[in-house]
N, C-alpha and C positions, 0 to 999 in steps of 0.2 A: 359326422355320421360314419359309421364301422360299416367294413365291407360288407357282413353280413346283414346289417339294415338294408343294404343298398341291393343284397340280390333278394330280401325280402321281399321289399317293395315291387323292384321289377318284376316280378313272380304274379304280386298281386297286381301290378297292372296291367300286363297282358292276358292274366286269368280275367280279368274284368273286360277287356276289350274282347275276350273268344264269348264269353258271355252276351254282350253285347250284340255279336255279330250274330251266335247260335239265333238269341231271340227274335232279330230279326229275321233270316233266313225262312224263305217259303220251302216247303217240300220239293217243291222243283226249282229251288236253288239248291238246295243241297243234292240233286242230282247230276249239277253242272259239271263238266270236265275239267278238270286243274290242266291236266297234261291227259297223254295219252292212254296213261294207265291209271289212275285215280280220281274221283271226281270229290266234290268237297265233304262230303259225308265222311267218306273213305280216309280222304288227308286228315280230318279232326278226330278219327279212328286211330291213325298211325300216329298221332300224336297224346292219344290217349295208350297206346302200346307203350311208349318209349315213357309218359312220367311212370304208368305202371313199375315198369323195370327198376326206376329211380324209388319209387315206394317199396319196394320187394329190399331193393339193399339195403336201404333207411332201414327199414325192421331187422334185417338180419345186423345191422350194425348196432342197434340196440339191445339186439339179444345174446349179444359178447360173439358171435359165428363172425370168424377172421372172410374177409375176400380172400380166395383162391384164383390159379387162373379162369378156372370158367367164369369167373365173374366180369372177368374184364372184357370190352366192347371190340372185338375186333376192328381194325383196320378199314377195311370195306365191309359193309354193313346192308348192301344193296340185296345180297339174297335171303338174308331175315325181311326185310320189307318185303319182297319179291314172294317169298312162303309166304307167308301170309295176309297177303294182298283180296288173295278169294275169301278168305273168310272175314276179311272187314268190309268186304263189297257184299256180304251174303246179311249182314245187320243191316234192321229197317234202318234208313239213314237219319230217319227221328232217335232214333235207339243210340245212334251212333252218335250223333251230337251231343244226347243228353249222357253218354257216360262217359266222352271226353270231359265234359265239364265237371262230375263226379269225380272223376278219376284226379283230375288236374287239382280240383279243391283241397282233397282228400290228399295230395300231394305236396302243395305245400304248405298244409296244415304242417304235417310231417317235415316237410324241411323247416318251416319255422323252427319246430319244438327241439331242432337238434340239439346237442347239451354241447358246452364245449368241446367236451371229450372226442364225440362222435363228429364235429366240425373238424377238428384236427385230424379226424382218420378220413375229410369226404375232402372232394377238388375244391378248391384250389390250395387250401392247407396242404393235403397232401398230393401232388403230382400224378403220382401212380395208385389215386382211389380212382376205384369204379364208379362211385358214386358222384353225380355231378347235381349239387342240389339250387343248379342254377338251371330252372325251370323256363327262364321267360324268351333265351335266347333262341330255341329252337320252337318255341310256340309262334313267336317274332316270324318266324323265317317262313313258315306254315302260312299262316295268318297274313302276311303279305302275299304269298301265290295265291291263296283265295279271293281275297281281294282281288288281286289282279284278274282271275280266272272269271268272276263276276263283273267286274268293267267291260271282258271280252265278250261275252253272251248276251 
């Protein structure tokens, strides 16, 4: 199996497991608090923010438009989350689950269909691509705070 099968797959299977969990989820689970500032609606928001960002480059890598630096993910990343924190707590938290799972589908749909071409311009072919069309490790990482944040409540 080629790497790229293999962040396929993990792609689709933690897209399956956010799935899972979405449908389960009562409305006053989804209001439960992760940590101090985010509650689980909000976290599968901010995780629907970040494949967005990874869809946004897929396309522009498609449409021949080179990454630039503004493309590239800064360093610390806490006050992009931080901005816009109110406006993913301001989504009904039903809204907000069902457009992570949109967002996320629709994401690596598009990672799928990358050509080689545009594989060899995204991470890990290329080092210094912005685009990292390995969707499933930060949804992992997500996906287990929530979990846990619901064990706690």
């Amino acid at each position: 199996m080629s790497e790229d099968e293999r962040y396929e797959e993990r792609n689709a299977a933690e897209l399956a497991r956010m799935r899972r969990m979405v449908e389960a989820l009562s409305d006053q689970e989804l209001a439960v608090p992760v940590n101090e500032s985010w509650t689980v609606a909000a976290v599968l928001a901010h995780v629907a923010f970040w494949d967005a960002r990874a869809l946004y480059l897929a396309d522009r890598l498609r449409a021949g438009q080179p990454f630039g630096p503004d493309h590239r993910e800064p360093d610390d990343v806490d006050w992009i989350n931080d901005a816009y924190r109110s406006l993913v707590h301001a989504i009904p938290p039903r809204t907000a689950a069902a457009l992570a799972l949109q967002i996320a589908a629709e994401t690596d749909a598009r990672m799928a269909a990358l050509t080689d071409g545009e594989r060899a311009s995204a991470w890990p072919a290329d080092q210094e691509s912005p685009l990292n069309p390995v969707r499933a490790a930060h949804r992992a990482e997500h996906l287990d705070e929530i979990e846990a944040a619901l064990r706690r409540s």
